[in-house]
N, C-alpha and C positions, 0 to 999 in steps of 0.2 A: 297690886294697886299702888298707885303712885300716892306723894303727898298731896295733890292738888284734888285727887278722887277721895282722897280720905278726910280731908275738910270740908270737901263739897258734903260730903254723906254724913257728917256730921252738922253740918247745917239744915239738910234735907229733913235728917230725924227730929231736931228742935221746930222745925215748922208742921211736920204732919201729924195725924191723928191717928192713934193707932199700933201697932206694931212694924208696920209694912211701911218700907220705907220707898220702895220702885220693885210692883209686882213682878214687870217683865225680868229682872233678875232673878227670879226664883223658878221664872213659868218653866217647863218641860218643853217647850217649844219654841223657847230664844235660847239662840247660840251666841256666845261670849266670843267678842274680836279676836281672842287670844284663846283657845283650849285648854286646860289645865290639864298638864300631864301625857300629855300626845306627843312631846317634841320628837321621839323616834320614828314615829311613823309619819311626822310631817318632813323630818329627816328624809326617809325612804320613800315618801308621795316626790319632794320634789326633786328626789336622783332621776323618778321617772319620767318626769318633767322635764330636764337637765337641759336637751336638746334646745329649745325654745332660747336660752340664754346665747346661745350661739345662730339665732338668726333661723332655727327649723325645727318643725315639728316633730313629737315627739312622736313614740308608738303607741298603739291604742296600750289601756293599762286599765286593771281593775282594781278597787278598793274594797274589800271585806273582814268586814266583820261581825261578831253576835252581836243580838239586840241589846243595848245601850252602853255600847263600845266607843259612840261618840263619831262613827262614820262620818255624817252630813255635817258635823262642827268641824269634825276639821275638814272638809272638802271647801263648806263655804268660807271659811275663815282664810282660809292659805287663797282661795280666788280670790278672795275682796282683796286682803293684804296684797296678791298681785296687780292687778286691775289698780289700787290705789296707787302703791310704789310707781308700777310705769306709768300709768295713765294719764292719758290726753282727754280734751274735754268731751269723747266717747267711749271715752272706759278703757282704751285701750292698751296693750303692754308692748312696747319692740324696743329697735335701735333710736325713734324717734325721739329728740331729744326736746328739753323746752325750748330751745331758742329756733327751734322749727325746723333744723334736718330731718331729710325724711332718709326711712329705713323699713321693714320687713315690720311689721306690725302682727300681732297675735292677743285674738281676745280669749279671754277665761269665762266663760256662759257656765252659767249652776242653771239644769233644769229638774225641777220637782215632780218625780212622773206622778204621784198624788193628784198633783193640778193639773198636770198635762197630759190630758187622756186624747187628745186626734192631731194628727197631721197639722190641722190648722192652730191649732194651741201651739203646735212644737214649733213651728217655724218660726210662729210670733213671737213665742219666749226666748227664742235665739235672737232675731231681728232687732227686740227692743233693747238688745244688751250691743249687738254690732253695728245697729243703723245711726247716722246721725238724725235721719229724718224719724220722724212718730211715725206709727206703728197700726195702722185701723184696726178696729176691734170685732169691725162687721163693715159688709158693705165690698168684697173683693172676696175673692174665693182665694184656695188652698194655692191654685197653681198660680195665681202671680204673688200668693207670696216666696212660693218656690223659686220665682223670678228673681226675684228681688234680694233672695238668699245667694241664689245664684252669680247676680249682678255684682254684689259686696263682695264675695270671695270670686272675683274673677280675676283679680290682678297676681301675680306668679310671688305678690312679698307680701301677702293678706291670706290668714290663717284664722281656724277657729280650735280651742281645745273646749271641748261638752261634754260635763259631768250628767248624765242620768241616774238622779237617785230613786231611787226603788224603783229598780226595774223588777223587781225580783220579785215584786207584792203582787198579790189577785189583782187582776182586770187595773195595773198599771201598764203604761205605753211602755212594752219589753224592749233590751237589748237589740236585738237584733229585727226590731220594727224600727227603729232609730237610726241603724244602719242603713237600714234602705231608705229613707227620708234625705239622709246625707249623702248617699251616693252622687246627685250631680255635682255636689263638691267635696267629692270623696279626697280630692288629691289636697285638700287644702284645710281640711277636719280633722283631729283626732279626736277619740271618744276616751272617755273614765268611765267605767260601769260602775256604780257606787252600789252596794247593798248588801244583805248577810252572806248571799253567793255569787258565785262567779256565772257567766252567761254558761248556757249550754256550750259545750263542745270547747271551752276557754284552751286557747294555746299560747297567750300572750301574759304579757309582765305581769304578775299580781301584789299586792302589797296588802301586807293584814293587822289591824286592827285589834288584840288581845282585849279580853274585859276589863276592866279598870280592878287593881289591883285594893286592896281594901283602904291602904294610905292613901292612894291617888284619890280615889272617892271620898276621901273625909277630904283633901286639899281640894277639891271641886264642889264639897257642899261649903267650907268654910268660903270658899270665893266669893260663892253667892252669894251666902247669911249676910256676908260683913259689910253689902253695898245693897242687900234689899231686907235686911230689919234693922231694927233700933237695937241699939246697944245691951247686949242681957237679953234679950227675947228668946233665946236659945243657946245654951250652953254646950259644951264641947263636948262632953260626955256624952249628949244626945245624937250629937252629928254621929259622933262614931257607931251609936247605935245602929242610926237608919245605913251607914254605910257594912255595916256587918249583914244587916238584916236583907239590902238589895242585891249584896252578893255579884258586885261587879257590872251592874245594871243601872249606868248613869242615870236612864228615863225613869226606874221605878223611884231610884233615890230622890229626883226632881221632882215627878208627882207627889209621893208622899208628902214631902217637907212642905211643897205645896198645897198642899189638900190641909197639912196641916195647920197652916198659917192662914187659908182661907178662914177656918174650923173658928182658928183663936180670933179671926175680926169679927165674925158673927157671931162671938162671946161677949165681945168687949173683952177681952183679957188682954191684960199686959206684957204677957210670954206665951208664949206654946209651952202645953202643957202636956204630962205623959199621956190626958186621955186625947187630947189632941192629935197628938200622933200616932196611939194606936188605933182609935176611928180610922186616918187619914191611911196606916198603911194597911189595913186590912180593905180598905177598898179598892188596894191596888188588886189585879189578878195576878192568880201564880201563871206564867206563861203565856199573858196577858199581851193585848196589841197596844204599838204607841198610841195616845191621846189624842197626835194627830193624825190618824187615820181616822179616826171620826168628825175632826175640824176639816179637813180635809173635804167631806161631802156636801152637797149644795142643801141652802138653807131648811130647804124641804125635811130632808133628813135627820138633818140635825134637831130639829123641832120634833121630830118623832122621837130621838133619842133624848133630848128632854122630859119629853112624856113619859117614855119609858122608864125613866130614870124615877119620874115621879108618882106613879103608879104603883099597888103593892099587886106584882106579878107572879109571886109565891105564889105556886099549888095553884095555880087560873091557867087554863090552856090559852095558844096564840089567839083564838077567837076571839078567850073573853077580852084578854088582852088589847089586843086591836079595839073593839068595842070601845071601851075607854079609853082608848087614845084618841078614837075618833070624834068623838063626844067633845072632849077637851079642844081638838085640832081644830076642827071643819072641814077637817078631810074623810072621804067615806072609810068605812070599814075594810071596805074590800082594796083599796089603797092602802091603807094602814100596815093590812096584813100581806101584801104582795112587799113592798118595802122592806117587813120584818124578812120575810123569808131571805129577799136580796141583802139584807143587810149579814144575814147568819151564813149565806152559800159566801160571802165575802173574807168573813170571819171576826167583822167587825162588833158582832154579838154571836151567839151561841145557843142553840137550840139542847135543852136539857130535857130527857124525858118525862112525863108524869107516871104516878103509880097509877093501877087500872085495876078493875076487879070484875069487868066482864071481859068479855071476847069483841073482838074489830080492832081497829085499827086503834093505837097507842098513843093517846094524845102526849104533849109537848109545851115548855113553857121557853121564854129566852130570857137569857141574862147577859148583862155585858159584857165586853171582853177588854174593857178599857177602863182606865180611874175615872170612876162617876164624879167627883167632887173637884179635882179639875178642870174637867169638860163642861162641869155645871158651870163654872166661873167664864170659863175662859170663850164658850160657843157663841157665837154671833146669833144666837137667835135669842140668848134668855140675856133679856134686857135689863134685870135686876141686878145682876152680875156683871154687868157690863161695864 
């Protein structure tokens, strides 16, 4: 944090209310310009990279790591930083220089397979990152925007490199569905696989991702604290705690501290406190999914997983469950509970047995698989939170 950030943020705190001084620096689902503590693997992402610097693409190349290793921060981080350093006023990276020589051009597209679930999404999300022209949202089908993908990469010194993050997750647009999308300009695409594994049958460059080491995780929550609370609201001691406790698991250590800090503004308190915090990490799960594969789902959903969240679904099978969410929603029951089931075969909740004491079939209750009290804050549907 430079000196101009660290005056700003101290301005910030003298004007707000509260503890929190800019949420998005705490959330589990904003990634910092800059990564704390990745410089080796942003080292070895851009050796694979290398080629592009010299006017050609590179080879296809994957990035893995375990869960909150920090994959998708550094993937987005080293694109922007690219895309910024060259870039022309369409994002672009080459030999093009500003005073307007032209030269070999190559763009850096991050696609979010979370969001990008068909064809038509993916091409979009590519296009709106290579096109100069806007982008329809509807209103033109899949194949001319394959055209049109097409069109942009048809000159022999126009390139694209496409990060696809989670491929690797349920009912995400896979690896090797991406490839065949890119194939009419296979000659002018390279792909990044980004996510905990490597594609099926991988025979090409890998580069990985270690868990954050227990210091590197205290320098990643101090980052945070110092530019999204007020001065004192938490103490060093504690960071190290939550970084001992997450165990090399940047997302869990992001939720908690968040959940925690949510916790302390609907106290009114003036710091986060230890019960704070341990509310905030016992709602993390053990082997628990990101936060954003729940944000991730359409509004629909997500209002259910509100509901559920607000519901005591202890010892009540999925019926009754659904039942009261329906109630609350205005959605039927039989919706409710078709959802829940979709949302457990996903893994984004979790189907846990009930005790029984006759004979049939074994009822079932769900619970999340994600930090509730982050997702309560942060989900586009619960407007309180908002």
């Amino acid at each position: 944090m430079n000196l101009e950030e660290r005056i700003a943020r101290r301005r910030s705190a003298h004007r707000t209310s509260g503890i929190v001084v800019n949420r998005n620096h705490l959330s589990p689902v904003v990634h910092r310009a800059e990564p704390v503590g990745r410089g080796p693997v942003l080292e070895q992402l851009l050796d694979a990279l290398e080629p592009v610097f010299d006017d050609e693409l590179p080879e296809s190349a994957a990035l893995v790591g375990p869960a909150g290793a920090g994959t998708s921060a550094i993937v987005t981080a080293l694109f922007d930083a690219l895309n910024e350093r060259f870039g022309e006023p369409t994002r672009t990276i080459g030999t093009t220089t500003r005073a307007g020589s032209s030269g070999t051009v190559t763009w850096f597209v991050y696609v979010d397979a979370r969001r990008v679930g068909s064809p038509f999404a993916f091409y979009r999300s590519v296009l709106s990152m290579i096109s100069p022209n806007s982008v329809p949202e509807s209103g033109v089908g899949t194949d001319d925007l394959r055209d049109r993908l097409r069109s942009q990469l048809s000159r022999p010194d126009r390139g694209a490199v496409v990060a696809v993050d989670h491929h690797d997750e349920p009912e995400t647009l896979s690896y090797d569905r991406v490839r065949e999308l890119v194939e009419p300009v296979s000659e002018n695409v390279a792909t990044l696989a980004v996510g905990q594994h490597e594609p099926d049958g991988w025979r090409g460059t890998t580069v990985t991702a270690s868990a954050y080491r227990h210091h590197e995780l205290v320098d990643v929550l101090t980052d945070r604290t110092s530019t999204g609370l007020t001065a004192g609201a938490l103490d060093h001691e504690t960071v190290r705690e939550i970084a001992v406790w997450a165990d090399g698991n940047a997302h869990d250590a992001l939720a908690a501290l968040f959940g925690a800090a949510v916790l302390a503004g609907e106290d009114d308190a003036d710091r986060i406190e230890h019960s704070h915090l341990e509310r905030a990490m016992n709602d993390v799960p053990d082997d628990g999914v990101h936060v954003d594969r729940a944000l991730s789902l359409s509004e629909t959903r997500q209002r259910v997983l509100c509901d559920l969240i607000a519901v005591d679904a202890a010892d009540r099978s999925i019926r009754e469950v659904a039942t009261e969410i329906a109630d609350r929603s205005g959605l039927t029951a039989g919706t409710v509970k078709r959802f829940l089931y979709e949302l457990a075969d996903r893994g984004v909740i979790e189907r846990v047995p009930l005790p029984t004491t006759g004979s049939g079939r074994r009822p079932s209750t769900v619970v999340p698989r994600f930090p509730t009290i982050a997702f309560r804050a942060l989900a586009a549907t619960d407007g309180e939170s908002s």
